[in-house]
VEXDREN-74857 format. One record per residue (C-alpha): residue in one letter; z, y, x. Coordinates in nm, 3 decimals. Layout:
<node res="A" c3="Z" c2="Y" c1="X"/>
...
//
This chain:
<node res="X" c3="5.576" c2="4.852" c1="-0.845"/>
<node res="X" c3="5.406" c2="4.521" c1="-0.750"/>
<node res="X" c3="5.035" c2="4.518" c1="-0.775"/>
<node res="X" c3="4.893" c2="4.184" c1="-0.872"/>
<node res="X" c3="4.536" c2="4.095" c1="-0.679"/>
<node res="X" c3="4.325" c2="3.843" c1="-0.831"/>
<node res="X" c3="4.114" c2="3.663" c1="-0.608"/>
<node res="X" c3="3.783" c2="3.465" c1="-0.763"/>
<node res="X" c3="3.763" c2="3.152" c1="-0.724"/>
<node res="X" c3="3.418" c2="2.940" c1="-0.708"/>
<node res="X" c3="3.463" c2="2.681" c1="-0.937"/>
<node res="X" c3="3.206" c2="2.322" c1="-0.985"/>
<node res="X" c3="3.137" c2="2.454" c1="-1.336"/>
<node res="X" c3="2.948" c2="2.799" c1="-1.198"/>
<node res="X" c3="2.677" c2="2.505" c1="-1.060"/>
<node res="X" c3="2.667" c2="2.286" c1="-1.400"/>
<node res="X" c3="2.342" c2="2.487" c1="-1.574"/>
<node res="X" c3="2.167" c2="2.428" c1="-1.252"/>
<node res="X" c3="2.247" c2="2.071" c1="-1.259"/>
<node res="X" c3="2.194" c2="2.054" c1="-1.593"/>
<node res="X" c3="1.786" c2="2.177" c1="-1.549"/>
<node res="X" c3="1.749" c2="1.970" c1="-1.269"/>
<node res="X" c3="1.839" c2="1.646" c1="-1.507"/>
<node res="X" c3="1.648" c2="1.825" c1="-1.777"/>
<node res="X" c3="1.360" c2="1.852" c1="-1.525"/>
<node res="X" c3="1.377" c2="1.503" c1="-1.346"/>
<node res="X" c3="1.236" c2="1.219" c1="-1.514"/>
<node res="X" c3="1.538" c2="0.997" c1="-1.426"/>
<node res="X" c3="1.545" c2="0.679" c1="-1.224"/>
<node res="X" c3="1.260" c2="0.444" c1="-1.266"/>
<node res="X" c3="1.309" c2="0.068" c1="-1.304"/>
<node res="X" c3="1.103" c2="-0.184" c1="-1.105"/>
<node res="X" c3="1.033" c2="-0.369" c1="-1.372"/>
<node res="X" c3="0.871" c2="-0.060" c1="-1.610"/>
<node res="X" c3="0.569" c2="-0.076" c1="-1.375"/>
<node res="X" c3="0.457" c2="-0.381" c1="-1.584"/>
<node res="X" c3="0.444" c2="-0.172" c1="-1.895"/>
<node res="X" c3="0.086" c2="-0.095" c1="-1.849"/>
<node res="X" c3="-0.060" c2="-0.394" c1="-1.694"/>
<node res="X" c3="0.097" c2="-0.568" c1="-2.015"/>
<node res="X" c3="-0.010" c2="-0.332" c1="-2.270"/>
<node res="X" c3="-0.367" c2="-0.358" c1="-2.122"/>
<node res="X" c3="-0.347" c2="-0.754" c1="-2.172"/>
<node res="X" c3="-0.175" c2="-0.716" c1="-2.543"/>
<node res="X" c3="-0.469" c2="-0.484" c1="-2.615"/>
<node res="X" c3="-0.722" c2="-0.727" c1="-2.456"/>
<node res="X" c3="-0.587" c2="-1.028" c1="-2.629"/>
<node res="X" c3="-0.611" c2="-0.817" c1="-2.962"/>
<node res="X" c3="-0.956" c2="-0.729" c1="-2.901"/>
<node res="X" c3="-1.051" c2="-1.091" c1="-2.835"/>
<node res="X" c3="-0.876" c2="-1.211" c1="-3.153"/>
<node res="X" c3="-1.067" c2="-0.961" c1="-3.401"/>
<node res="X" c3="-1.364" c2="-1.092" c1="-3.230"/>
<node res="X" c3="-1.422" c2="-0.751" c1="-3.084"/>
<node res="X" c3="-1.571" c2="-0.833" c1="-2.751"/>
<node res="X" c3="-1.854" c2="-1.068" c1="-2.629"/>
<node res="X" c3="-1.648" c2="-1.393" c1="-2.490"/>
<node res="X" c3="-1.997" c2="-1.443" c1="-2.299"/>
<node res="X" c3="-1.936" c2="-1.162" c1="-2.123"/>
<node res="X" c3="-1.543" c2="-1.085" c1="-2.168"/>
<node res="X" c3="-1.362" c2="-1.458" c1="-2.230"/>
<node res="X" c3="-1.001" c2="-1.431" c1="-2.414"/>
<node res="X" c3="-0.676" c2="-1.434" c1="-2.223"/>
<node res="X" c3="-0.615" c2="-1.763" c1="-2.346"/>
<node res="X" c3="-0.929" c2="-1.872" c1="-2.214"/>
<node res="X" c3="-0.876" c2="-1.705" c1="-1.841"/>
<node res="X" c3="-0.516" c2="-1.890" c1="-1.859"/>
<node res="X" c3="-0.667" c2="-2.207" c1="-1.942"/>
<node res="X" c3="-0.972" c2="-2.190" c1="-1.652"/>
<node res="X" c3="-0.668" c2="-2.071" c1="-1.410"/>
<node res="X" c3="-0.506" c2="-2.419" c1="-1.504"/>
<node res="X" c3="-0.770" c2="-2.624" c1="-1.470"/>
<node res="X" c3="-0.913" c2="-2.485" c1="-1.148"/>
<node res="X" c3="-0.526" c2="-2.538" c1="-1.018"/>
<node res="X" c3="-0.508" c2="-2.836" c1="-1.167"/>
<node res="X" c3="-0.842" c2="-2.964" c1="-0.931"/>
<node res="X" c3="-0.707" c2="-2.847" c1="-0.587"/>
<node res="X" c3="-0.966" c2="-2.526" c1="-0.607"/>
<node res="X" c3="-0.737" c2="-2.245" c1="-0.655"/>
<node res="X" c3="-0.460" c2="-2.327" c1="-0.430"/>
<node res="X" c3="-0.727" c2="-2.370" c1="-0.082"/>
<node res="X" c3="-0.872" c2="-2.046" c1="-0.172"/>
<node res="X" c3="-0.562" c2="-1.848" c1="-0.258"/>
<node res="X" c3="-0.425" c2="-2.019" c1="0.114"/>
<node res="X" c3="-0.715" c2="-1.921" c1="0.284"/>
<node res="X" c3="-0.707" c2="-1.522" c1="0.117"/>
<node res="X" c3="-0.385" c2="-1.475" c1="0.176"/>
<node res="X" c3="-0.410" c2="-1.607" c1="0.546"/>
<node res="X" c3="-0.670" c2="-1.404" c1="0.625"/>
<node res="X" c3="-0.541" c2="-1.107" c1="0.451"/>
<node res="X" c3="-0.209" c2="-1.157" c1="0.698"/>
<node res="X" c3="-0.362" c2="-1.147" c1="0.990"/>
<node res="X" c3="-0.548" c2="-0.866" c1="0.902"/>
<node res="X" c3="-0.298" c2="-0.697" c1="0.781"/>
<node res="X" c3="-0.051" c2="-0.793" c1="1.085"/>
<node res="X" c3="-0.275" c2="-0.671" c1="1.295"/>
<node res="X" c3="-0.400" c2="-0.331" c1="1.126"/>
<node res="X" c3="-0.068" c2="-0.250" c1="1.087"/>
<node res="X" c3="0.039" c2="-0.295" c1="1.463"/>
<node res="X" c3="-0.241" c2="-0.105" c1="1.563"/>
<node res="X" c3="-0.206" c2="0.207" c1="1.317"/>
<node res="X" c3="0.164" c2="0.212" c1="1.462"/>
<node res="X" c3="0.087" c2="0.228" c1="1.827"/>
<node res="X" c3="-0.196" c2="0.458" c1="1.810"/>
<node res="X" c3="-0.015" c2="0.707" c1="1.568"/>
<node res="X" c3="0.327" c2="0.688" c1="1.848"/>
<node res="X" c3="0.100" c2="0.746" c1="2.123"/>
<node res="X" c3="-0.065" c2="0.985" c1="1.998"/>
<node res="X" c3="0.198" c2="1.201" c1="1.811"/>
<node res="X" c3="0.439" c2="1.203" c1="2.113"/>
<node res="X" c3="0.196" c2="1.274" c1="2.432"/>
<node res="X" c3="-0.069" c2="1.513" c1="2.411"/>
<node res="X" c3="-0.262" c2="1.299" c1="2.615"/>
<node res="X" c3="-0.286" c2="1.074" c1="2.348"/>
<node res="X" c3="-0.327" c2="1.306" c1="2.114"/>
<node res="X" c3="-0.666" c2="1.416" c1="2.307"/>
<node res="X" c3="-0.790" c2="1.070" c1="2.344"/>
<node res="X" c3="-0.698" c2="0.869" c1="2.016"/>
<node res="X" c3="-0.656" c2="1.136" c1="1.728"/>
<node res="X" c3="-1.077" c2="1.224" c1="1.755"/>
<node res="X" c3="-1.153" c2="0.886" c1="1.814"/>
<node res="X" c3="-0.976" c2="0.781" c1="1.483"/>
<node res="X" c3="-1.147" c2="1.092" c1="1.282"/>
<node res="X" c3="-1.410" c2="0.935" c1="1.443"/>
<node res="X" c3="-1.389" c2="0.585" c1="1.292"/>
<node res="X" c3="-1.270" c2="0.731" c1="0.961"/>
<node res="X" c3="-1.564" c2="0.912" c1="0.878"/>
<node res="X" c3="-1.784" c2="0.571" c1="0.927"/>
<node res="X" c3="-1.789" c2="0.409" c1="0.623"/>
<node res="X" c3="-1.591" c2="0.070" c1="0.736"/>
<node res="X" c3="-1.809" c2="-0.204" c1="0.532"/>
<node res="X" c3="-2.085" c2="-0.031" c1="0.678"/>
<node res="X" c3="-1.962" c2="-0.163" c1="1.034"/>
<node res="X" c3="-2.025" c2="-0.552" c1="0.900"/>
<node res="X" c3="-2.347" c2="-0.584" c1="1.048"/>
<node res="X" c3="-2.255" c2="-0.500" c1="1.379"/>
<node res="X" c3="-1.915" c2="-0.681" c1="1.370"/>
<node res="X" c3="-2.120" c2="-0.982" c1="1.276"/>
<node res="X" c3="-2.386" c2="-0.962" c1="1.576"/>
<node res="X" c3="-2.087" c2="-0.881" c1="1.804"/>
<node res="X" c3="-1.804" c2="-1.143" c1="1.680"/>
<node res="X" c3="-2.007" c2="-1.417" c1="1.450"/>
<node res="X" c3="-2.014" c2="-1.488" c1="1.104"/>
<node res="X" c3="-1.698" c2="-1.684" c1="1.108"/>
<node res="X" c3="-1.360" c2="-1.611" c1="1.020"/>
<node res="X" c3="-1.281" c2="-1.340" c1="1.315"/>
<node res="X" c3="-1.498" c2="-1.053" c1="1.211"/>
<node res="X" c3="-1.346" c2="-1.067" c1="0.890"/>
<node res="X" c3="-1.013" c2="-1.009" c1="1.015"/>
<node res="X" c3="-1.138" c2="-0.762" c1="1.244"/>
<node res="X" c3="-1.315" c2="-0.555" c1="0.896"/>
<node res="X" c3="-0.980" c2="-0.558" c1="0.719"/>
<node res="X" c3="-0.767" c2="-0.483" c1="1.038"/>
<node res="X" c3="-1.011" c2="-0.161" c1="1.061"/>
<node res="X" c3="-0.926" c2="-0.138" c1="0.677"/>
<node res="X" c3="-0.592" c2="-0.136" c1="0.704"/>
<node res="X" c3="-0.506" c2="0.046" c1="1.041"/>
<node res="X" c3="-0.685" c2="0.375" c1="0.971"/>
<node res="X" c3="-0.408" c2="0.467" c1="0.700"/>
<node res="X" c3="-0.133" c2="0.381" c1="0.863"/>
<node res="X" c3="-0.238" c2="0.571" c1="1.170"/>
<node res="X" c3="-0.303" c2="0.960" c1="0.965"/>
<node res="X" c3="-0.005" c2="0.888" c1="0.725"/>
<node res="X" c3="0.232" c2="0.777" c1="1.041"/>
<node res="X" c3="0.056" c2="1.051" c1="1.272"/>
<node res="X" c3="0.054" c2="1.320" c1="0.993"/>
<node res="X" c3="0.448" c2="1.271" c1="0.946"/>
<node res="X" c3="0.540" c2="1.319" c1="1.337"/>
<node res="X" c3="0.343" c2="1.587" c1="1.376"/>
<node res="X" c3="0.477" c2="1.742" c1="1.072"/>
<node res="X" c3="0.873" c2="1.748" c1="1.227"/>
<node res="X" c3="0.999" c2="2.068" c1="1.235"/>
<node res="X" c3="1.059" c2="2.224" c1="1.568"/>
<node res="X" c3="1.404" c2="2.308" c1="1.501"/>
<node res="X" c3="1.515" c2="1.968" c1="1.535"/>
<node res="X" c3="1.357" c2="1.966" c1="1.849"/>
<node res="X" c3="1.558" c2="2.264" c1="1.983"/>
<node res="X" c3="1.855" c2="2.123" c1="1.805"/>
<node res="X" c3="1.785" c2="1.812" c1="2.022"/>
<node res="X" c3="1.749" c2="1.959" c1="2.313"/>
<node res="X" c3="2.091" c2="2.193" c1="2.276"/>
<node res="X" c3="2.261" c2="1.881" c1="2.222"/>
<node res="X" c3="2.131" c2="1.744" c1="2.551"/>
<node res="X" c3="1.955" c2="1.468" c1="2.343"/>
<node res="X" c3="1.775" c2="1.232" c1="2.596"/>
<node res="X" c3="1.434" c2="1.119" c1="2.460"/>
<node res="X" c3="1.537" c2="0.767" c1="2.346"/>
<node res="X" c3="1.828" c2="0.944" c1="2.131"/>
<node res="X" c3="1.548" c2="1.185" c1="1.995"/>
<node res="X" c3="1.338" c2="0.917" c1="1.917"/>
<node res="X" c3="1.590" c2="0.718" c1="1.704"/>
<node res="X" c3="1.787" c2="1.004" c1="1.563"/>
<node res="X" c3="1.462" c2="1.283" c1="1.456"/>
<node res="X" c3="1.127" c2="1.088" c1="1.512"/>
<node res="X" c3="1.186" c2="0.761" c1="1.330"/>
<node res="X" c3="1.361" c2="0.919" c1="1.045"/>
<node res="X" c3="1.109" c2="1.198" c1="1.027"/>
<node res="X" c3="0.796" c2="0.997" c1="1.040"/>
<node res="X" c3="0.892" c2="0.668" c1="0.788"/>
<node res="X" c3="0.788" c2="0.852" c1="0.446"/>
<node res="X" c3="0.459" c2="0.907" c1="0.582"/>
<node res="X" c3="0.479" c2="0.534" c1="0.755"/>
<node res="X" c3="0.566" c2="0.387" c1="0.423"/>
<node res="X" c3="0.263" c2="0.595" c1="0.263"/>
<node res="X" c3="-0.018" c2="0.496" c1="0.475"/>
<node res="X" c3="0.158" c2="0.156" c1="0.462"/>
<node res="X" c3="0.098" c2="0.109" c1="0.060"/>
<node res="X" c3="-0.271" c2="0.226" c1="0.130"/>
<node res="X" c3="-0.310" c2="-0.033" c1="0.416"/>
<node res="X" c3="-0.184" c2="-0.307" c1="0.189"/>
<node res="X" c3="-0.373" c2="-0.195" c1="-0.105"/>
<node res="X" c3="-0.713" c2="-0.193" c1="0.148"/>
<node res="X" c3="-0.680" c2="-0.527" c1="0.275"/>
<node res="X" c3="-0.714" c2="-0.661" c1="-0.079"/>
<node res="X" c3="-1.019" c2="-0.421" c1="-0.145"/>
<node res="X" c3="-1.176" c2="-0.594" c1="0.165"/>
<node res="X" c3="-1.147" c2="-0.891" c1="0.155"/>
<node res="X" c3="-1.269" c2="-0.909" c1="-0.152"/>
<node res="X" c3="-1.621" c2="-0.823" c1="0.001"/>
<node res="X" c3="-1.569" c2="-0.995" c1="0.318"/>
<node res="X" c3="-1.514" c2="-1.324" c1="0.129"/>
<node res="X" c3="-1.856" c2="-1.303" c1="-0.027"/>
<node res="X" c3="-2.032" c2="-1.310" c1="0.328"/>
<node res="X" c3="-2.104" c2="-1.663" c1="0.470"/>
<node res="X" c3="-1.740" c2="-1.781" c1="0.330"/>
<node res="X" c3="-1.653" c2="-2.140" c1="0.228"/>
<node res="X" c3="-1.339" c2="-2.093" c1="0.033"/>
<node res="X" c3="-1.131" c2="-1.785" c1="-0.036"/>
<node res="X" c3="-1.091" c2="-1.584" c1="-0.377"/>
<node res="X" c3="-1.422" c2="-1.436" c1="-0.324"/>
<node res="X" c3="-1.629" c2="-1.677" c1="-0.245"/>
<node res="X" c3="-1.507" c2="-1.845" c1="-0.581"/>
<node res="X" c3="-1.618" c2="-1.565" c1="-0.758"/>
<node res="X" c3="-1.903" c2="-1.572" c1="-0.591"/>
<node res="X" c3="-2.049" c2="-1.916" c1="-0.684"/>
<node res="X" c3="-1.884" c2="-1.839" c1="-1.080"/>
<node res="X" c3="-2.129" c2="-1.559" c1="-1.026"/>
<node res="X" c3="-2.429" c2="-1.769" c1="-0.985"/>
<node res="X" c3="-2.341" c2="-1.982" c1="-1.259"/>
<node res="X" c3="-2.268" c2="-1.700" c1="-1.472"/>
<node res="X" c3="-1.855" c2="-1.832" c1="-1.506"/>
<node res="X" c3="-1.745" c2="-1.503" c1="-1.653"/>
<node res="X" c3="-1.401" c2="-1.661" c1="-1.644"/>
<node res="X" c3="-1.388" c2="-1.764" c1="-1.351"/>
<node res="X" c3="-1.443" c2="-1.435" c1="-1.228"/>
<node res="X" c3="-1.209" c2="-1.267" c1="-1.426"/>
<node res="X" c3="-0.951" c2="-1.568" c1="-1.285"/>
<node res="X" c3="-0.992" c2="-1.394" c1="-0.942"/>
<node res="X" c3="-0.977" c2="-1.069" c1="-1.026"/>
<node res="X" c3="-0.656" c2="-1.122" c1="-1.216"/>
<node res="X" c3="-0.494" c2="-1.320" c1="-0.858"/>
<node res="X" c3="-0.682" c2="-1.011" c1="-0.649"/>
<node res="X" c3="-0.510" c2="-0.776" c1="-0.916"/>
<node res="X" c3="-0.150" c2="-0.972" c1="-0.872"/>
<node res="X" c3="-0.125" c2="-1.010" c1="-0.522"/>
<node res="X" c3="-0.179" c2="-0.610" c1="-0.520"/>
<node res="X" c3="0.081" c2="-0.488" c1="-0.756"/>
<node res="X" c3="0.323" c2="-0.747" c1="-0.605"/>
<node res="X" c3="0.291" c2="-0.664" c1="-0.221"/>
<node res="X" c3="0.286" c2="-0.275" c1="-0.340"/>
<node res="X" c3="0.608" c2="-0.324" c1="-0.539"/>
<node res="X" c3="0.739" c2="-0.499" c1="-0.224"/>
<node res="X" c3="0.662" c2="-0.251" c1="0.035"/>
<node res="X" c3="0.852" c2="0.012" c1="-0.235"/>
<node res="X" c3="1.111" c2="-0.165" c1="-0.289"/>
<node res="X" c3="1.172" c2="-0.176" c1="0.099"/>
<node res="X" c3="1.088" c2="0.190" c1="0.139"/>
<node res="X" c3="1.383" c2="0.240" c1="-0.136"/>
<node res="X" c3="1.621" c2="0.071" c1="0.097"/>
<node res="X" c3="1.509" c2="0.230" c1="0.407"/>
<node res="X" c3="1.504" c2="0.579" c1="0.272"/>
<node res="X" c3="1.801" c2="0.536" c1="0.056"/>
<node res="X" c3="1.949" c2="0.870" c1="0.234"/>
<node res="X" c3="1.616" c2="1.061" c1="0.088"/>
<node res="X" c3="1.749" c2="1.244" c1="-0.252"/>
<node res="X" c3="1.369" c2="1.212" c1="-0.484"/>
<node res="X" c3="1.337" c2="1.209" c1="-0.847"/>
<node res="X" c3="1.350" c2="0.852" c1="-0.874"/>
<node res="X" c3="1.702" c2="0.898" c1="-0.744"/>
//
């Protein structure tokens, strides 16, 4: 008599209910271009509020009206020198901000040494408020166009450098053991665990630092400044050009969602291996 053994077999369909809740769960992959939903309903709802007559166009001008100040101030040669001269100083700032918050937060999330002398240091500068170092910077670099740069380098560094240094001191240990049972020499290590392990938080603290040099230079552009976004709004602020202001706000507000959506877009591609609910 022959006795027949069955044998179960793990099949893909014992995993499909998990699968299932996950896409249940997940909000599915997001487009690029949905992030303009908002930013366009706000200026459908603006535009609808200025056409009932709803708002003060003393003290709130029309869409229509913003668009037309933005072409005639384009139109004159004033826009184009001060959005040249933002963005130019907002580049170098950011160039070096972002060079610095690298450095310090390799340095000091590889050696200890450099963990004892730049980690307090930056805590340090964190906890002073930066536009509250613009005095100084002024009596110690001028009034010109270098302390500016300096402000938003400051601006921009600082999250770069506890983002960066957060995410390599966050690698687990076991990859260091792993590493070193491997025989893993330190440049290896470095390119196969560190970098991988440390660009989320890089790309983090990189958003922040572009979204702060925007923030500053804002201000900065309002101190002893002959052209720039801010000094434009300025001088509409003395004259009490509402839409003017609101023409500068709008470019500040632009620049900002596009260099965000860039650096995102680049973290997408660089961190295309990283499984997140966007995926």
């Amino acid at each position: 008599m022959t006795t027949t053994t069955v044998v179960p077999v793990a099949t893909a369909t014992e995993d499909l209910p998990q699968v299932r809740r996950r896409r249940r769960l997940s909000p599915g992959r997001r487009l690029p271009a949905a992030r303009l939903a908002g930013p366009l309903l706000l200026i459908a709802l603006w535009a609808a509020a200025s056409a009932a007559e709803a708002l003060d166009p003393g003290a709130i001008p029309a869409p229509w009206t913003v668009l037309r100040t933005a072409g005639h101030l384009w139109t004159d040669g004033t826009l184009p020198t001060d959005v040249l001269t933002s963005l130019e100083r907002a580049g170098y700032g950011f160039a070096i901000g972002l060079t610095a918050g690298v450095l310090l937060a390799v340095a000091a999330g590889l050696s200890r040494a450099g963990e004892a002398l730049i980690d307090g240091t930056v805590q340090l500068n964190r906890a002073i408020p930066t536009l509250g170092l613009i005095p100084l910077f002024i009596l110690w670099l001028g009034i010109g166009e270098t302390f500016k740069i300096a402000i938003i380098a400051i601006v921009v560094y600082i999250p770069i450098y506890l983002n960066t240094h957060a995410a390599l001191s966050g690698i687990d240990s076991r990859f260091v053991e792993l590493a070193e049972v491997q025989g893993l020499s330190r440049f290896a290590f470095v390119r196969q665990v560190v970098i991988p392990g440390a660009l989320p938080g890089f790309f983090v603290g990189l958003r922040l630092g572009v979204t702060g040099s925007w923030l500053g230079l804002v201000v900065l552009e309002q101190i002893n400044a002959t052209s720039g976004l801010g000094y434009m709004m300025f001088q509409a602020q003395n004259y009490g050009q509402t839409d003017v202001i609101l023409v500068g706000l709008l470019i500040y507000g632009v620049f900002g969602l596009v260099s965000d959506s860039v650096v995102r877009l680049i973290e997408r591609r660089v961190l295309s291996w990283r499984r997140t609910l966007s995926n």
